[in-house]
N, C-alpha and C positions, 0 to 999 in steps of 0.2 A: 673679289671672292670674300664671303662672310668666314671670318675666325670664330664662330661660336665653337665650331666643333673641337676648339682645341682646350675646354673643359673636360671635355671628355679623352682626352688623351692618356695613356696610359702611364706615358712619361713623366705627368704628373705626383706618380709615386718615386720617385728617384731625384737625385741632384741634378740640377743639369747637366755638369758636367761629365755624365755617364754618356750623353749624345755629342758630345763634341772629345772624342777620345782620340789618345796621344798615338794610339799603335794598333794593330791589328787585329788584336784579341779584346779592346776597347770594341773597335766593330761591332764583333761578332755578338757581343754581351749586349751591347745599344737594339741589335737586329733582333736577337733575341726577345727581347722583350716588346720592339714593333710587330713582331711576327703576331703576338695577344693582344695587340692595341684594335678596336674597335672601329678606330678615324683612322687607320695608315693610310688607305687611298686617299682621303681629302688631306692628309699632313705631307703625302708623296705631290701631290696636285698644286699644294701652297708652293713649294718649294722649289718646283718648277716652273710654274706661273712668275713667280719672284726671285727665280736664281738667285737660291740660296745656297750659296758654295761653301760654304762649312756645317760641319757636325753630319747625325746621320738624321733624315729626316723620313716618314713612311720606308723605312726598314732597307734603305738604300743609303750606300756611303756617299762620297762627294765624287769619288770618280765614277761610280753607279748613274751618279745624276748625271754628270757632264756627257757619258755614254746616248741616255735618255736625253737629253737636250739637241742632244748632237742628230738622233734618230729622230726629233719633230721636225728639228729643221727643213730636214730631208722630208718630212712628210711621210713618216713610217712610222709613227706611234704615236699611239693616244691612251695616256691615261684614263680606265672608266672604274668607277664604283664598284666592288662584288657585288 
C-alpha cells in the first residue's frame, strides 16, 4: 500500500505523541481529531494491512483495531473509502 496519503494527514498538525496516548482520555483527544482527518480510511487500512498494535490510527484505538482484525479474520469486515 502507497503511504502518500499520509502528507495529508491531519496528525500532521500535533506531536506524535497525542496518537500513542498513555490513558483514555488521550484516546478520545487522538479520535477527535481522526474524526477531521481527510486519510482516516486509508491511515485505518495501513494499520490493519500492517498490524499496527500501538497508538490510535484512522480514529481507532489498538483494542478497536485487534476487534477489526479479529472480524477479517473471520471474513466479516472490510475496510472501504467514504
Amino acid at each position: 500500500m502507497s503511504t502518500e496519503w499520509m502528507a495529508d494527514g491531519k496528525c500532521r498538525e500535533y506531536p506524535a505523541a497525542t496518537f500513542f496516548p498513555q490513558d483514555g482520555v488521550g484516546v478520545i483527544k487522538a479520535q477527535r481529531i481522526c474524526a477531521e482527518c481527510p486519510v482516516a480510511t486509508a491511515c485505518l487500512e495501513y494499520a490493519l494491512d500492517n498490524h499496527v498494535d500501538h497508538g490510535v490510527w484512522g480514529g481507532k484505538s489498538e483494542r478497536e483495531r485487534r476487534r477489526l482484525q479479529r472480524a477479517r479474520r473471520r471474513g466479516t469486515l472490510t475496510v472501504r473509502a467514504n
